[in-house]
Backbone of each chain as nested JSON, in Angstrom:
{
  "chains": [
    {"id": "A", "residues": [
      {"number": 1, "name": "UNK", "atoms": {"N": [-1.673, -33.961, -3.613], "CA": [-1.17, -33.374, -2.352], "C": [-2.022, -33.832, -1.176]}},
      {"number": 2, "name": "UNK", "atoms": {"N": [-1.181, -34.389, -0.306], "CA": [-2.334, -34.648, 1.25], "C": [-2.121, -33.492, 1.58]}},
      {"number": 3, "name": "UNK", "atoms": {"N": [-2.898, -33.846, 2.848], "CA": [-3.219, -32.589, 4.058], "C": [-1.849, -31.637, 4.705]}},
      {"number": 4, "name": "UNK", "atoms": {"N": [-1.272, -32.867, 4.931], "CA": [0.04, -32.476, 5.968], "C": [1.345, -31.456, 4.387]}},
      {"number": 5, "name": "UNK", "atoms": {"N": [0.97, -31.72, 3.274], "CA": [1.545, -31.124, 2.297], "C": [1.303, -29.84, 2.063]}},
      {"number": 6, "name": "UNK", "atoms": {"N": [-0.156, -29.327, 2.151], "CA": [-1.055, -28.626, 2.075], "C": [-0.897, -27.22, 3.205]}},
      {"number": 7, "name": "UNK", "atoms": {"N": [-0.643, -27.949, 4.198], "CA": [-0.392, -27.298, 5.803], "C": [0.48, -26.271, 5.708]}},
      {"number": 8, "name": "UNK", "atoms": {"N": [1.797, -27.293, 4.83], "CA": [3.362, -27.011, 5.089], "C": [3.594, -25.684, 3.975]}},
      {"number": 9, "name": "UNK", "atoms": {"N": [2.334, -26.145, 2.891], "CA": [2.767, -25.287, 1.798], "C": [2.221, -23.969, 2.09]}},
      {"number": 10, "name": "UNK", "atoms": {"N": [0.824, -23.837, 2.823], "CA": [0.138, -22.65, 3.588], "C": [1.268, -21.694, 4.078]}},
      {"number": 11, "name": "UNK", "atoms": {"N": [1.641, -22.831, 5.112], "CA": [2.863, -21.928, 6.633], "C": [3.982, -21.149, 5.458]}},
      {"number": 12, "name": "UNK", "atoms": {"N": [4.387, -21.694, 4.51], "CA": [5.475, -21.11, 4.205], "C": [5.02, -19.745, 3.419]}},
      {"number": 13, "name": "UNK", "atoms": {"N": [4.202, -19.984, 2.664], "CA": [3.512, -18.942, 2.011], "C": [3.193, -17.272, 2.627]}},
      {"number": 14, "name": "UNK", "atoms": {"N": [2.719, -18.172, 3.774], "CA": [2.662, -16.752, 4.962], "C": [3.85, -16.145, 5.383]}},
      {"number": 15, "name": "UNK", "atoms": {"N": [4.586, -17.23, 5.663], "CA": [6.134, -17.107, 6.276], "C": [6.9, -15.478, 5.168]}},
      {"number": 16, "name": "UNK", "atoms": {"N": [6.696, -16.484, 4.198], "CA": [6.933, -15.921, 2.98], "C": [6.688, -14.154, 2.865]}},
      {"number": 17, "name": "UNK", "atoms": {"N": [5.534, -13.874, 2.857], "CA": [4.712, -12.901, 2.674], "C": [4.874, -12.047, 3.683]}},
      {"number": 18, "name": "UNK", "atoms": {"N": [5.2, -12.575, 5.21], "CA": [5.024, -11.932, 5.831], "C": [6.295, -11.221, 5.752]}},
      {"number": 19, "name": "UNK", "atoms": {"N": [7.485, -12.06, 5.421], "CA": [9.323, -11.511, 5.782], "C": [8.96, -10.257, 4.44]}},
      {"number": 20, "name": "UNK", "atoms": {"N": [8.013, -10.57, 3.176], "CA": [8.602, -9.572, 1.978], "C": [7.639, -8.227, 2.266]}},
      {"number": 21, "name": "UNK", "atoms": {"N": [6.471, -8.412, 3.182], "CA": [5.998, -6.786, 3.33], "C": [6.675, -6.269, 4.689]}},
      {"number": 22, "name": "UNK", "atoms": {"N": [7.626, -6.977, 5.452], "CA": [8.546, -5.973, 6.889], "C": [9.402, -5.326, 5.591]}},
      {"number": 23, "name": "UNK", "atoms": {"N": [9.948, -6.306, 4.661], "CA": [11.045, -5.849, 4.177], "C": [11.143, -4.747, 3.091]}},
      {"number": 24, "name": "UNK", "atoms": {"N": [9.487, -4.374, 2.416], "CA": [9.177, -3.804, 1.69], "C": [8.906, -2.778, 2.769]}},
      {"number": 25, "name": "UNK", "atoms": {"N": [7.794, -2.662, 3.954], "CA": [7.806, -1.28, 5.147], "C": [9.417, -0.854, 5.335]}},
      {"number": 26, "name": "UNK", "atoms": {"N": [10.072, -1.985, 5.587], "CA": [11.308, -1.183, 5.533], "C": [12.192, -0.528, 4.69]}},
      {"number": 27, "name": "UNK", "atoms": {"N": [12.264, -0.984, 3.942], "CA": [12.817, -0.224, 2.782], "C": [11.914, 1.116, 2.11]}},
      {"number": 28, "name": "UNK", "atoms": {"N": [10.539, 1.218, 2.376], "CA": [9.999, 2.508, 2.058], "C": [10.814, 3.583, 2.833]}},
      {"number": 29, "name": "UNK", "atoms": {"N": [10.662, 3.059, 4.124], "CA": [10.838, 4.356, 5.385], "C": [12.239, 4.575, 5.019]}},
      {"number": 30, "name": "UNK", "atoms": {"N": [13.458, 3.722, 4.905], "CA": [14.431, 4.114, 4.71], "C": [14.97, 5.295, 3.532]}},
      {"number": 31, "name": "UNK", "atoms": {"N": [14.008, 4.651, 2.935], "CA": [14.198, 5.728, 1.361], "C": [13.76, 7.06, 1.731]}},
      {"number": 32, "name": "UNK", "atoms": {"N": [12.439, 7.364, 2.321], "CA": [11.936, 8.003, 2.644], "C": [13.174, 9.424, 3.606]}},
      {"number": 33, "name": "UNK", "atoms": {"N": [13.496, 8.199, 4.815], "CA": [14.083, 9.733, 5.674], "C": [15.515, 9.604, 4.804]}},
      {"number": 34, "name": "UNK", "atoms": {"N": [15.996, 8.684, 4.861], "CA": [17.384, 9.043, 4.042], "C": [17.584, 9.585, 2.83]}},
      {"number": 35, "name": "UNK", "atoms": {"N": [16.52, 10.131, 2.028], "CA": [16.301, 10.36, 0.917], "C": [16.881, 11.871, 1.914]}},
      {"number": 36, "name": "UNK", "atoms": {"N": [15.564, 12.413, 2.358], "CA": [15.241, 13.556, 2.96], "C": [16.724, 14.073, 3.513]}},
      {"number": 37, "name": "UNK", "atoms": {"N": [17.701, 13.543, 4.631], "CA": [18.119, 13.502, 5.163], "C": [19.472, 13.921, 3.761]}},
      {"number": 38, "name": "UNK", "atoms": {"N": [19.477, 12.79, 3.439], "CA": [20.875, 12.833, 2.519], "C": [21.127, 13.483, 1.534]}},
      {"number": 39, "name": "UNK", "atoms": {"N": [19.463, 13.69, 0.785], "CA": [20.035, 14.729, -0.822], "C": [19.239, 15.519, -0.28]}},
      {"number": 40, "name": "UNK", "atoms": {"N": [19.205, 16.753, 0.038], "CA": [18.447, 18.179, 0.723], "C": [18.44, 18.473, -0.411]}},
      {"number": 41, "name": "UNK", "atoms": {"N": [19.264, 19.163, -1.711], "CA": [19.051, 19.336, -3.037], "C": [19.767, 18.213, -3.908]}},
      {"number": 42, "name": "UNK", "atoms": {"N": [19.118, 17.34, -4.622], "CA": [19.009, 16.732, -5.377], "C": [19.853, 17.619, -7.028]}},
      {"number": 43, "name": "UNK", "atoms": {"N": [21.269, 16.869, -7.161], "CA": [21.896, 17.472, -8.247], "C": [22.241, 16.325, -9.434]}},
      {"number": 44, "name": "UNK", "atoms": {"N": [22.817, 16.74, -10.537], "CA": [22.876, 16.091, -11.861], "C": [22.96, 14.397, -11.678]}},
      {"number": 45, "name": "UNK", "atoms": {"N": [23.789, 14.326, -10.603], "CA": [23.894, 12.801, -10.243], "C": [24.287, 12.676, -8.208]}},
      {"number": 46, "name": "UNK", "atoms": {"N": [24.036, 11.228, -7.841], "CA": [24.728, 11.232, -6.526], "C": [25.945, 11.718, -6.133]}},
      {"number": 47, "name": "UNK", "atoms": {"N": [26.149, 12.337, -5.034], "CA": [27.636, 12.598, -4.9], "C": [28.071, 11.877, -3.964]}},
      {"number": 48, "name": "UNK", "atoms": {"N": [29.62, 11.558, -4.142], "CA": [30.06, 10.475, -2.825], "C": [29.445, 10.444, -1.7]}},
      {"number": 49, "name": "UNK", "atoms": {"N": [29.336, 11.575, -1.627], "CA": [28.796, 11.998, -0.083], "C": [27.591, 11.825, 0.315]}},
      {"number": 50, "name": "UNK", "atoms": {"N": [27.434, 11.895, -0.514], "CA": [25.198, 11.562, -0.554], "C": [24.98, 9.575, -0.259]}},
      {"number": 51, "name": "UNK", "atoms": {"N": [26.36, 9.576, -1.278], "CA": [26.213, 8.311, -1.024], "C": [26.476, 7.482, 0.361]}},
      {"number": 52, "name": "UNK", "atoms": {"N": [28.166, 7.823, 0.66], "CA": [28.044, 7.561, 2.229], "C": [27.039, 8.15, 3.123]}},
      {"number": 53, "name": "UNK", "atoms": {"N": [26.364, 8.991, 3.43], "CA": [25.491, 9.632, 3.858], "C": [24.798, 8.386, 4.135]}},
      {"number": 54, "name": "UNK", "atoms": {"N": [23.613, 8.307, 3.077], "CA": [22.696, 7.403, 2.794], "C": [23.074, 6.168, 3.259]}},
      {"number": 55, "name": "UNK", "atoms": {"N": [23.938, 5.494, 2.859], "CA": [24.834, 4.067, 3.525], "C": [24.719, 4.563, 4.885]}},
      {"number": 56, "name": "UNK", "atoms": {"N": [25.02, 5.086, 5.624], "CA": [25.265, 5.44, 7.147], "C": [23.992, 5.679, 7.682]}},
      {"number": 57, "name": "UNK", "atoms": {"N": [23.055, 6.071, 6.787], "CA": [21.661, 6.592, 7.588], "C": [20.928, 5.051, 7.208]}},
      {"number": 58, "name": "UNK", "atoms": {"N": [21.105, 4.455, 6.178], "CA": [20.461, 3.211, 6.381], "C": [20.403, 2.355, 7.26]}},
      {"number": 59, "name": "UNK", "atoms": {"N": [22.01, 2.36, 7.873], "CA": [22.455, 1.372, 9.207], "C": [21.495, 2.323, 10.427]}},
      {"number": 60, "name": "UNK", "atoms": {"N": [21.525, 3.392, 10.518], "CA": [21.293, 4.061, 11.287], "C": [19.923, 3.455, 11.409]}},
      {"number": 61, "name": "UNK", "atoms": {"N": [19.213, 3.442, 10.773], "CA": [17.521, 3.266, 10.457], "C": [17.057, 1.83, 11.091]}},
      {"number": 62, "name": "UNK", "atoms": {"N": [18.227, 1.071, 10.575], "CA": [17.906, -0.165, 11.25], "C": [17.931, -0.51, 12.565]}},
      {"number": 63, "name": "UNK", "atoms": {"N": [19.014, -0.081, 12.584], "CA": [19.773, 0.172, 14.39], "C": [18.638, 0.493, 15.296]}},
      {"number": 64, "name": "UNK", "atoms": {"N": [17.838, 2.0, 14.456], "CA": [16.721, 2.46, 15.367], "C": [15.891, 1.385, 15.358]}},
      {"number": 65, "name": "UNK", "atoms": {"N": [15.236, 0.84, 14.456], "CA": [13.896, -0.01, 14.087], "C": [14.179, -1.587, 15.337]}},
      {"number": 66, "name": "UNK", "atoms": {"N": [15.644, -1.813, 15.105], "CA": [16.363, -3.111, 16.074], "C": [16.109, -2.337, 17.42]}},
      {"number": 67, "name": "UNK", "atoms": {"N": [16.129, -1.218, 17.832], "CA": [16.184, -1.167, 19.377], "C": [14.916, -0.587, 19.681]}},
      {"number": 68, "name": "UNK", "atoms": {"N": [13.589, -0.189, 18.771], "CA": [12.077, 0.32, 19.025], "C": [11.527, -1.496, 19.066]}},
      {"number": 69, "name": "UNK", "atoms": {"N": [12.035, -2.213, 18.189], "CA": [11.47, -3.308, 18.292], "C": [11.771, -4.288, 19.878]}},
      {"number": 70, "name": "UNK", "atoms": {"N": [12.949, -4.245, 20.452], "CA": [13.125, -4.825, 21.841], "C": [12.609, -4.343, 22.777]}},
      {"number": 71, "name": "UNK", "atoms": {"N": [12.343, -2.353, 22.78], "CA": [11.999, -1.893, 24.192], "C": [10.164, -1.99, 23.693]}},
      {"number": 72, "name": "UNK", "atoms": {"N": [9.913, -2.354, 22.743], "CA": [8.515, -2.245, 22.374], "C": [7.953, -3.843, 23.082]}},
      {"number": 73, "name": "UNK", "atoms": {"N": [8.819, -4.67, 22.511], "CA": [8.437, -6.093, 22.655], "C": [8.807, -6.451, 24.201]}},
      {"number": 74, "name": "UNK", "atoms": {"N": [9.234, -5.942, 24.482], "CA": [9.798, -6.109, 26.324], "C": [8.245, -5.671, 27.356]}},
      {"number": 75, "name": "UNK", "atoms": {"N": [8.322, -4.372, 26.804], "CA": [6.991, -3.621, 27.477], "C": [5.923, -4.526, 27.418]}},
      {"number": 76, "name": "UNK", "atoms": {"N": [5.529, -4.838, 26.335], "CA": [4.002, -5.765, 25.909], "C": [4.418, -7.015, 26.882]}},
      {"number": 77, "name": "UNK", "atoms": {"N": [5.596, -7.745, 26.977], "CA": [5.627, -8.611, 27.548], "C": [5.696, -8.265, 29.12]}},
      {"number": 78, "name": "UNK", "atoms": {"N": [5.836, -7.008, 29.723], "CA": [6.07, -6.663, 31.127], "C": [4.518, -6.273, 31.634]}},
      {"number": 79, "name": "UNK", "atoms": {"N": [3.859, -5.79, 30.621], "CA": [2.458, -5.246, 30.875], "C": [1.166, -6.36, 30.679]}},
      {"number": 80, "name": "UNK", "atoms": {"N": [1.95, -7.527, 30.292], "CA": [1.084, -8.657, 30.11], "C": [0.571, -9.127, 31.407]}}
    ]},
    {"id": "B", "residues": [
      {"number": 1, "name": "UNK", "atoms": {"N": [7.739, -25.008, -6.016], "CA": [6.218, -25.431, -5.849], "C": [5.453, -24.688, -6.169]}},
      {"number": 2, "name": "UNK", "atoms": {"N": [4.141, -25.098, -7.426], "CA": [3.353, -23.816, -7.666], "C": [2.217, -23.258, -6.217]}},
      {"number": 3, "name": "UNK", "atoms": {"N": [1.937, -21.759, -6.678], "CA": [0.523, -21.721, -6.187], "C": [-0.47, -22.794, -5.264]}},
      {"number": 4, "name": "UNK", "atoms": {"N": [-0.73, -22.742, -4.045], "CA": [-2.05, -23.17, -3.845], "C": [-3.143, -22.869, -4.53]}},
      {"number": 5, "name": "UNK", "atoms": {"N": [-4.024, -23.349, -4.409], "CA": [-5.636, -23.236, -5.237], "C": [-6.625, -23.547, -4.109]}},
      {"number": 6, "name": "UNK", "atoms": {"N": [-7.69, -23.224, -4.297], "CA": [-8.812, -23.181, -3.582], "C": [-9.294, -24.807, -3.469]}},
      {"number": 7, "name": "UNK", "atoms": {"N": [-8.748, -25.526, -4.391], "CA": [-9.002, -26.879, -4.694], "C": [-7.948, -27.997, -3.411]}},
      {"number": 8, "name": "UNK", "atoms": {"N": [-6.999, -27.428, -3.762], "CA": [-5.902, -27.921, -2.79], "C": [-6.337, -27.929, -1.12]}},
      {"number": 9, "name": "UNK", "atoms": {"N": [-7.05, -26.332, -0.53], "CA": [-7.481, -26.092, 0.346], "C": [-8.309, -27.11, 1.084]}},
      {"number": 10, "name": "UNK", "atoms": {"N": [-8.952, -27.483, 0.198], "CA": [-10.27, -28.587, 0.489], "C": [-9.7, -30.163, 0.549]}},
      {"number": 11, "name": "UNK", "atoms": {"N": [-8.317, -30.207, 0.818], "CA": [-7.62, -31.23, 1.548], "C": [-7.452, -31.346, 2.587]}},
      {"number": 12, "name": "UNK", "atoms": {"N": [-7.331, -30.256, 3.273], "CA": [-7.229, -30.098, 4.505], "C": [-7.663, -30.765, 5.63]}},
      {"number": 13, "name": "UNK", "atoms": {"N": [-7.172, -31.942, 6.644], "CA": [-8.224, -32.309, 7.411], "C": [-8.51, -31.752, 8.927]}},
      {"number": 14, "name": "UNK", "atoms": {"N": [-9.303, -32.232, 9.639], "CA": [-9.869, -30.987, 10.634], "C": [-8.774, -30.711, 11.383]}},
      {"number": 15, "name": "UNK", "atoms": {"N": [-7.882, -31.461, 11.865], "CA": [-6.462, -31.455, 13.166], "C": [-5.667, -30.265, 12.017]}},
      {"number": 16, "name": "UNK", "atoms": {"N": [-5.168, -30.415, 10.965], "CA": [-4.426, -29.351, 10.245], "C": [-5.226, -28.232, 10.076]}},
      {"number": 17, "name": "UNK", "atoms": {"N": [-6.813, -28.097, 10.202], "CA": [-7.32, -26.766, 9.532], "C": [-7.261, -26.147, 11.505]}},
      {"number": 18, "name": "UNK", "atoms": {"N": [-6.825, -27.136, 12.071], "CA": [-7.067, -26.281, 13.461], "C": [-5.87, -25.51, 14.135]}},
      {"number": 19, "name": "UNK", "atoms": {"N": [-4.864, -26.569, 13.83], "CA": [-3.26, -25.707, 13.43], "C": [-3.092, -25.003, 12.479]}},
      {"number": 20, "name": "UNK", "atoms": {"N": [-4.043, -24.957, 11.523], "CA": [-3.133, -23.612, 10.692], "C": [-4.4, -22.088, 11.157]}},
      {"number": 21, "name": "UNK", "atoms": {"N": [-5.432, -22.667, 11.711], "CA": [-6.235, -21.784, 12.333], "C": [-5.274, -20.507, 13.483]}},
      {"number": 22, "name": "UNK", "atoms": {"N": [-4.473, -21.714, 13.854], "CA": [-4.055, -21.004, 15.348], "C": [-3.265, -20.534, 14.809]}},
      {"number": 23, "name": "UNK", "atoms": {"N": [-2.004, -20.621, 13.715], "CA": [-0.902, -20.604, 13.487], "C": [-1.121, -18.705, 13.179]}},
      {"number": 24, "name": "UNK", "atoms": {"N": [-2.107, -19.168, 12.047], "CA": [-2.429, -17.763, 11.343], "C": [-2.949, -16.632, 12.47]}},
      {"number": 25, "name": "UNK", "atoms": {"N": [-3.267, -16.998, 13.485], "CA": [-4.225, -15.893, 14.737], "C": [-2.863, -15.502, 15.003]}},
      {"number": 26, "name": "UNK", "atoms": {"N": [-1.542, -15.934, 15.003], "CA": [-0.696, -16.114, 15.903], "C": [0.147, -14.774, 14.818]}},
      {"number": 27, "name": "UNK", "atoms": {"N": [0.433, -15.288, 13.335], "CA": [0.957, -14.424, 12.462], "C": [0.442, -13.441, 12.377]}},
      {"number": 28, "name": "UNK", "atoms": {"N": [-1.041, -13.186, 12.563], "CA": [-1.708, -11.756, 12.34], "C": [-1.554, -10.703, 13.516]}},
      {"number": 29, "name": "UNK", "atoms": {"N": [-1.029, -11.553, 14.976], "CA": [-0.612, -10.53, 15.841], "C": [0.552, -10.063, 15.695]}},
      {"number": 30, "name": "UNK", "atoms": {"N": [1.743, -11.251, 15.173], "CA": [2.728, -10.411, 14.955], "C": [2.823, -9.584, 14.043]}},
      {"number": 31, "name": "UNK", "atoms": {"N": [2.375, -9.962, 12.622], "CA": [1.616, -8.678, 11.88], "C": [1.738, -7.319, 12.894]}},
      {"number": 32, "name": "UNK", "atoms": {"N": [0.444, -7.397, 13.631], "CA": [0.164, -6.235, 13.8], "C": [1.459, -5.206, 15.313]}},
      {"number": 33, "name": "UNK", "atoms": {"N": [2.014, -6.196, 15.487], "CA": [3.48, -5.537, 16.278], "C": [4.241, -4.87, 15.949]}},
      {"number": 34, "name": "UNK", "atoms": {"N": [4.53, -5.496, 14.499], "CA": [5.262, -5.007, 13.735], "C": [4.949, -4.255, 12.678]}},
      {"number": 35, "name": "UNK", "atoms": {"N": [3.817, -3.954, 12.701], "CA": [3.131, -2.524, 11.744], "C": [3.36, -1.538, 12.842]}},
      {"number": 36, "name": "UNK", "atoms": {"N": [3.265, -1.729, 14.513], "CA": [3.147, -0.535, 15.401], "C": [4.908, -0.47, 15.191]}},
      {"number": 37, "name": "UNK", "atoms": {"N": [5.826, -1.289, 15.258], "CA": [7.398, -1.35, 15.386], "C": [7.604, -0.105, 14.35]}},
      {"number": 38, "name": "UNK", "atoms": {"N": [6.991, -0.504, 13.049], "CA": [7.898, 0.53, 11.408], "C": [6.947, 1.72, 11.92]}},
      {"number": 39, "name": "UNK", "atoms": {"N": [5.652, 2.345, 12.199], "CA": [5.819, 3.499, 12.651], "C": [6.044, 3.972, 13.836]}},
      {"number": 40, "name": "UNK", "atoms": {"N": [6.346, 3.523, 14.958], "CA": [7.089, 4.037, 15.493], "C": [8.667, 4.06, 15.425]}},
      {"number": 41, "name": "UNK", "atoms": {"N": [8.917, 3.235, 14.887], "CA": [10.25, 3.665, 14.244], "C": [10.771, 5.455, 13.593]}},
      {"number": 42, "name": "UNK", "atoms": {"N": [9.811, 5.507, 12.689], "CA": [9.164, 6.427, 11.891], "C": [9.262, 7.595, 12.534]}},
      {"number": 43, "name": "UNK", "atoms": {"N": [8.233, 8.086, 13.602], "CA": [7.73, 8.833, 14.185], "C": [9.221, 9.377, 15.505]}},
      {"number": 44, "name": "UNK", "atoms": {"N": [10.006, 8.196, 15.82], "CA": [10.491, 8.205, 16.676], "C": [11.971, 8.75, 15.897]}},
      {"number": 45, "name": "UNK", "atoms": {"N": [13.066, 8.241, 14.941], "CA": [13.661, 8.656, 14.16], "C": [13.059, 10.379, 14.135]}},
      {"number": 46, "name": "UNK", "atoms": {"N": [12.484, 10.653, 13.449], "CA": [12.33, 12.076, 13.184], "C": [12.416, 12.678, 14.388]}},
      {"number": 47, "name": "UNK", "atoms": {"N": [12.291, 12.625, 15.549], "CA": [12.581, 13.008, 17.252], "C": [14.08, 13.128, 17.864]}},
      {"number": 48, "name": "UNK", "atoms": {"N": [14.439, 11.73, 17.019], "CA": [15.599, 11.413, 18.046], "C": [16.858, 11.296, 17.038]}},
      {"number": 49, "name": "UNK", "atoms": {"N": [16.507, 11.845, 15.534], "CA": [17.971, 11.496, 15.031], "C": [18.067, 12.996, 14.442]}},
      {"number": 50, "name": "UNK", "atoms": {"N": [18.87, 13.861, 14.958], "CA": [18.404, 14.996, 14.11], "C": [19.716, 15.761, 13.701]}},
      {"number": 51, "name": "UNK", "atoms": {"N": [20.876, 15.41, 14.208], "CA": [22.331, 16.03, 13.85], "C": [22.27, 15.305, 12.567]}},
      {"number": 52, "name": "UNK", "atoms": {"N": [23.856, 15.746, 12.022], "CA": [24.103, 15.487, 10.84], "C": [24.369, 14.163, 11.012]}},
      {"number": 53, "name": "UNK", "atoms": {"N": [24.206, 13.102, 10.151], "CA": [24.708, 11.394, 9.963], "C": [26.353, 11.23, 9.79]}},
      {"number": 54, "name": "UNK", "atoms": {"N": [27.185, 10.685, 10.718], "CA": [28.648, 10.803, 10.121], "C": [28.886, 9.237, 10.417]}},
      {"number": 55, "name": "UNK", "atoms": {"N": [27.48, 8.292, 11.011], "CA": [28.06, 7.17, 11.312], "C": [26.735, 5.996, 11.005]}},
      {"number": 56, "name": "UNK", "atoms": {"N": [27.49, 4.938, 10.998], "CA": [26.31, 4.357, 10.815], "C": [25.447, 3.387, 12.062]}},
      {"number": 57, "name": "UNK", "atoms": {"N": [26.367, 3.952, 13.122], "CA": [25.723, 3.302, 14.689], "C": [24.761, 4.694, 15.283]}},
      {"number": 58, "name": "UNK", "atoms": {"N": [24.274, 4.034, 16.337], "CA": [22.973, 4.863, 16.675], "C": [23.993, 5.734, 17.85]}},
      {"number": 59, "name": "UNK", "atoms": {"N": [24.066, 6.686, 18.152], "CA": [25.25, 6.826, 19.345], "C": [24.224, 6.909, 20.761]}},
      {"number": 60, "name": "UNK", "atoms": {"N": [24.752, 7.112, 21.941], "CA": [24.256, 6.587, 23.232], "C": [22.976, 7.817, 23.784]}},
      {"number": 61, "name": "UNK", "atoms": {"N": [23.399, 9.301, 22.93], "CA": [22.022, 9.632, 23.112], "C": [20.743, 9.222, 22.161]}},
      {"number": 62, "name": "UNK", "atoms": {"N": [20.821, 9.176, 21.024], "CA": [19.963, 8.601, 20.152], "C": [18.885, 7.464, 21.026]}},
      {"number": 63, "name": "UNK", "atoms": {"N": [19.907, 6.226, 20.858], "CA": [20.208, 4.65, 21.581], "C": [18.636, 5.326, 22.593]}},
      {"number": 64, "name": "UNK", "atoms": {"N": [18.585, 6.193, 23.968], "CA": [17.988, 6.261, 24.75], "C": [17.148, 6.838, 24.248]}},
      {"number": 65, "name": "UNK", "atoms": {"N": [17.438, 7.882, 23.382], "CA": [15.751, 8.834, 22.856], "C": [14.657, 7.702, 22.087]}},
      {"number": 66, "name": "UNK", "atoms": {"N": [15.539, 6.949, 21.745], "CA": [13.967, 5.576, 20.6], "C": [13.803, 5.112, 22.022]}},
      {"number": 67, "name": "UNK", "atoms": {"N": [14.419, 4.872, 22.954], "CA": [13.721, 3.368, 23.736], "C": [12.775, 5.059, 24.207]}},
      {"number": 68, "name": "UNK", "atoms": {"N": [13.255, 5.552, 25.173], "CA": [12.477, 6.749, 25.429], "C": [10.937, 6.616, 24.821]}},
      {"number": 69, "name": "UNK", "atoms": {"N": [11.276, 7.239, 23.538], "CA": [10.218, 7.365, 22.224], "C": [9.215, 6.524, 22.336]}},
      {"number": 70, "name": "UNK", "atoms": {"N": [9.642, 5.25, 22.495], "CA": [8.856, 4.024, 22.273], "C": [8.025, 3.389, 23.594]}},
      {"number": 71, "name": "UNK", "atoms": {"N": [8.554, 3.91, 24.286], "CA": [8.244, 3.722, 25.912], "C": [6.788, 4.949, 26.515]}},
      {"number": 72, "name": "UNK", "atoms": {"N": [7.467, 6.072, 25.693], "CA": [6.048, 7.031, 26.205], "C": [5.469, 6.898, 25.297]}},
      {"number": 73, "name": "UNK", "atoms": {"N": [5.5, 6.492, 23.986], "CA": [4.295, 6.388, 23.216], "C": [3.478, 5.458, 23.61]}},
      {"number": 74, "name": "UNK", "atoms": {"N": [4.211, 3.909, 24.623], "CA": [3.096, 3.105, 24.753], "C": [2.419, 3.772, 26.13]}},
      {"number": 75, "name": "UNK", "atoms": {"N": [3.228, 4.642, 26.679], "CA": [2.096, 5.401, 28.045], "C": [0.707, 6.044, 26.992]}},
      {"number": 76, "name": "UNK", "atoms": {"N": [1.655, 6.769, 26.25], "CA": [0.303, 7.419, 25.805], "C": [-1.108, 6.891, 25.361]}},
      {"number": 77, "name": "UNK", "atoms": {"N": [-0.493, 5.635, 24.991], "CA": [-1.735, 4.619, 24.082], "C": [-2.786, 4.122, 25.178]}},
      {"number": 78, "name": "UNK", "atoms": {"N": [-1.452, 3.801, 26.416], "CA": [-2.246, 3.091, 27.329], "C": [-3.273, 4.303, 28.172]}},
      {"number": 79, "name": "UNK", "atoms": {"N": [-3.084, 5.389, 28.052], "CA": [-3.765, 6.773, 28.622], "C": [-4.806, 6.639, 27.886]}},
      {"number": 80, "name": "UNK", "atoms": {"N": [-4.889, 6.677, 26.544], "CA": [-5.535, 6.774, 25.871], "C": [-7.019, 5.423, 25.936]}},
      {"number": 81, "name": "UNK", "atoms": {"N": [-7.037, 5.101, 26.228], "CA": [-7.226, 3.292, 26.608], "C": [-8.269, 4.083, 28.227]}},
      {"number": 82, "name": "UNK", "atoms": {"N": [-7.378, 4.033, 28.531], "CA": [-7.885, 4.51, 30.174], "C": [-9.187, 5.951, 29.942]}},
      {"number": 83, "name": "UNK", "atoms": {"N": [-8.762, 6.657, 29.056], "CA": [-9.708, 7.882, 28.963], "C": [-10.877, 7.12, 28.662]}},
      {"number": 84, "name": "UNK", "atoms": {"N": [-10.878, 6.078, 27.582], "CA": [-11.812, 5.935, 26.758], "C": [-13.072, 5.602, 27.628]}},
      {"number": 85, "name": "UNK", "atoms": {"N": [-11.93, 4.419, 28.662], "CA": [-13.318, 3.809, 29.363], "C": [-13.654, 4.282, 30.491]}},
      {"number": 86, "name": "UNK", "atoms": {"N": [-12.729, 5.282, 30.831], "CA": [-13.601, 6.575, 32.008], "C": [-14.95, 6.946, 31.245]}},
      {"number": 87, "name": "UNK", "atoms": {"N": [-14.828, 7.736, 30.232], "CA": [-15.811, 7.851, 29.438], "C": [-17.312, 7.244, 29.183]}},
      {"number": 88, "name": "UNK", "atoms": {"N": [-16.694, 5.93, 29.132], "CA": [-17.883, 4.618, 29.107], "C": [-18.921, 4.803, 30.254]}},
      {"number": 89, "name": "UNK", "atoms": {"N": [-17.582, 4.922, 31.172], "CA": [-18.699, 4.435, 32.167], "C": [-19.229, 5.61, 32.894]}},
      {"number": 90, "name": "UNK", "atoms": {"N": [-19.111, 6.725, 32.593], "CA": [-19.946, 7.854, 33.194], "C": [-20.875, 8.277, 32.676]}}
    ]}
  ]
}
């Protein structure tokens, strides 16, 4: 392996690592409030409803995380 | 492609160890943006989503309570910032 192989294989690695722990923070938190949110009592199995629930609070979660991330990243860039 | 190794590392020549120097300063800030992004996400959700879920869009009061959320939390940080070094210097 040269250098410039070496570089490429670094960057991706990080690249890598970095997309699977947002995606692992995200998926905790989601579980987390939508858990909370969707099964208040937890019975023999999911119920439809728990299920759409959960489906709907997931989008929801993201939605939030997509619009804390623009007015967050706007600010840092306005206060720069 | 397997694994790097510590062996591989030591290919590196100085122009690439200086780009991946910067590259990485560069990933560890966004790192750390986006560790402040998932809890305030977090913190801000539990504030601003609190009716029952019937949809899976954020609706237009929500929508304003995160930017809201996210907006006075960075006042607060930046207050916080400001106390410190009143402090300092008295």
């Amino acid at each position: 392996m040269d250098s410039e192989t070496v570089k490429t294989e670094v960057i991706r690695e990080v690249r890598e690592q970095y997309a699977m722990d947002n995606a692992r923070q995200l998926i905790e938190k989601i579980n987390k409030h939508c858990f909370e949110r969707c099964v208040p009592k937890p019975g023999a199995s999911l119920s439809g409803g728990e299920q759409t629930c959960f489906t709907q609070c997931m989008e929801k979660y993201m939605s939030a995380w997509n619009q804390v991330s623009t007015t967050y990243i706007n600010r840092l860039q306005r206060e720069r | 492609m397997d694994s790097l190794n510590d062996h591989d590392l030591e290919k590196l020549n100085e122009k690439d160890k200086v780009e991946l120097r910067q590259f990485l300063a560069n990933e560890s800030q966004k790192a750390r943006v986006q560790a402040t992004v998932h809890s305030l996400t977090d913190t801000c959700f539990k504030k601003c989503v609190t009716g029952t879920i019937r949809n899976g869009k954020l609706d237009k009061t929500e929508e304003s309570c995160m930017a809201n959320c996210t907006e006075r939390f960075f006042d607060i940080s930046s207050l916080t910032m400001k106390h410190l070094q009143n402090l300092r210097n008295t």
